[in-house]
C-alpha positions in Angstrom: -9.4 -31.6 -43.2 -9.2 -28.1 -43.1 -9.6 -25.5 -40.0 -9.8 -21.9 -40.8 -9.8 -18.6 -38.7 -11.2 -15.2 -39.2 -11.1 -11.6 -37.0 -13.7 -9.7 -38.0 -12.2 -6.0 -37.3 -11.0 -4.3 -39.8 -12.9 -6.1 -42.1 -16.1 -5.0 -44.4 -19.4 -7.3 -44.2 -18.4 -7.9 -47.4 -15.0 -8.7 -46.9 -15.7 -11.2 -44.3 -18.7 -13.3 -46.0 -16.6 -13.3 -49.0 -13.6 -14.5 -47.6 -15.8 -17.2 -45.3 -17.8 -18.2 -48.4 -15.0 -18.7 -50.9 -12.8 -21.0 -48.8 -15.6 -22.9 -48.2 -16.6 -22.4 -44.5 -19.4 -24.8 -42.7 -19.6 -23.4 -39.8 -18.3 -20.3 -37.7 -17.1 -21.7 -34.5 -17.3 -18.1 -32.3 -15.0 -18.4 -29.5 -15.3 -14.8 -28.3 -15.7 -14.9 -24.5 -18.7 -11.7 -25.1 -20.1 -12.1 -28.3 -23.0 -9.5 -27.6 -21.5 -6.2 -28.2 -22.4 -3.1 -30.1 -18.6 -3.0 -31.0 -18.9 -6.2 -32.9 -21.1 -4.2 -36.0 -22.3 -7.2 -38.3 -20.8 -9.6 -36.1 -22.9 -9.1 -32.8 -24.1 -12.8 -32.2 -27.7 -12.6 -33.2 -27.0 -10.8 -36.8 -23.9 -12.9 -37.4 -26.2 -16.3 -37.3 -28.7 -14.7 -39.6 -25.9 -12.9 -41.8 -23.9 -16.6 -41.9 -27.6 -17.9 -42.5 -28.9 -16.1 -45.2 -25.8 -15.1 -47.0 -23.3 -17.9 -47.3 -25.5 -20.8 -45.6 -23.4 -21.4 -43.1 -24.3 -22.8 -39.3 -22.8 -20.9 -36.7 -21.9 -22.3 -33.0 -20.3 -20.2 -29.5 -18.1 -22.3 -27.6 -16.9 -19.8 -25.0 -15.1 -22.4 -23.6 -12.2 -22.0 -26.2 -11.8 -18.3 -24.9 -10.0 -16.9 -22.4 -11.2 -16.3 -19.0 -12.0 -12.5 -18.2 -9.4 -12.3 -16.2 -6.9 -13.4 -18.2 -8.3 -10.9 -20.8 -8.5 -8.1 -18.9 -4.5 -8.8 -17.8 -3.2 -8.6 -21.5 -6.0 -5.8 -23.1 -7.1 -3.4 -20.6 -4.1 -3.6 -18.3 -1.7 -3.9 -21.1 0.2 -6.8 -20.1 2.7 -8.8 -22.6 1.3 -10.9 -25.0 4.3 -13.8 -23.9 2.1 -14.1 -20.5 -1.1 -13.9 -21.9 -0.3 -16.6 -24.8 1.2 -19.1 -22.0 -1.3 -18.9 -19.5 -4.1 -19.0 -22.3 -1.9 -22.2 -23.2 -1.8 -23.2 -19.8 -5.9 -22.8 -19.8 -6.4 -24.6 -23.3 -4.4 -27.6 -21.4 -6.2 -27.9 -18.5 -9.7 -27.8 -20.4 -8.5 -30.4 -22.7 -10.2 -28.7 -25.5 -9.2 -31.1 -27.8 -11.7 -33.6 -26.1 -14.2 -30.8 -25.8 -14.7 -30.6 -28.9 -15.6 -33.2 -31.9 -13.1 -33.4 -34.6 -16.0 -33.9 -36.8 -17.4 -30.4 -35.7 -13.8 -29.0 -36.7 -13.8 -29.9 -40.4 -14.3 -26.8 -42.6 -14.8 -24.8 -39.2 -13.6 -21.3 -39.0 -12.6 -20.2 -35.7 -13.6 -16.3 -34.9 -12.4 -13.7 -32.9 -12.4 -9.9 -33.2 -8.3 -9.4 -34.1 -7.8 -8.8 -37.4 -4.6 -10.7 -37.9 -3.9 -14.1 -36.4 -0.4 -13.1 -34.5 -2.0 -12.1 -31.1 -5.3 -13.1 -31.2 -6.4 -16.6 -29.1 -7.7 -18.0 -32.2 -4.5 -18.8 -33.6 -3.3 -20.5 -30.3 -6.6 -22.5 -30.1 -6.2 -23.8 -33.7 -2.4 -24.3 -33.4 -3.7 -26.7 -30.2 -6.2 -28.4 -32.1 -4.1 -28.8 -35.5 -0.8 -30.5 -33.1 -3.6 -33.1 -31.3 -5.5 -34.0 -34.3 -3.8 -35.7 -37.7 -4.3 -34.8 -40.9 -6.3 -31.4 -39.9 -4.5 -27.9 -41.8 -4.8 -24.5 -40.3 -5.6 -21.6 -42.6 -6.0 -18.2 -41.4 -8.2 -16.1 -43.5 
């Protein structure tokens, strides 16, 4: 059982389909807290289901619920806090929510978590999988 992840920045349409499609993806499991925004280019919600759709066949599903609260967002990005806080109370957050209960392992095979970072070092997507990877056997975490 394989779990992936994938930021979109820096990253052409291309790029990212590719990469999705090649490593065999089934679904894009968005766990972006705002998934709306003009920022997000391709990857604005509505055109990433039909891109994931049409191009690579792929389902696509938003669990906000594996993202950080706002306020622990806006502590690390627009106030510039350290990344140490923000990963342990993101940690402390995961925890509490018991994610790994929220979620089906089934739902989690071939899934590829997505966030907007470009690498996996400071982005939530890596602490999420990292979570799911230590409750669940068997399961293998592969950034893309």
């Amino acid at each position: 059982m394989k779990l992936f992840t994938i930021g979109f920045t820096k990253k052409s349409a291309e790029e990212f389909f590719t990469a999705i499609s090649a490593a065999g993806v089934r679904r894009v499991i968005d766990i972006r807290l705002n998934n709306t925004s003009q920022l997000a280019a391709f990857a604005k919600r509505d055109d990433l289901i039909y891109f994931l759709r049409k191009i690579c066949e792929i389902d696509y599903i938003h669990r906000p619920d594996l993202a950080p609260t706002a306020e622990i967002l806006e502590a690390y990005k627009k106030k510039k806090g350290a990344w140490e806080r923000f990963e342990a109370e993101f940690e402390t957050l995961i925890q509490q929510r018991r994610i790994e209960i929220l979620v089906d392992r089934t739902l989690l095979d071939h899934a590829c978590l997505l966030c907007s970072e470009p690498t996996p070092e400071r982005c939530h997507r890596r602490l999420v999988g990292e979570y799911l990877v230590d409750r669940f056997s068997g399961m293998e975490l592969c950034h893309l």
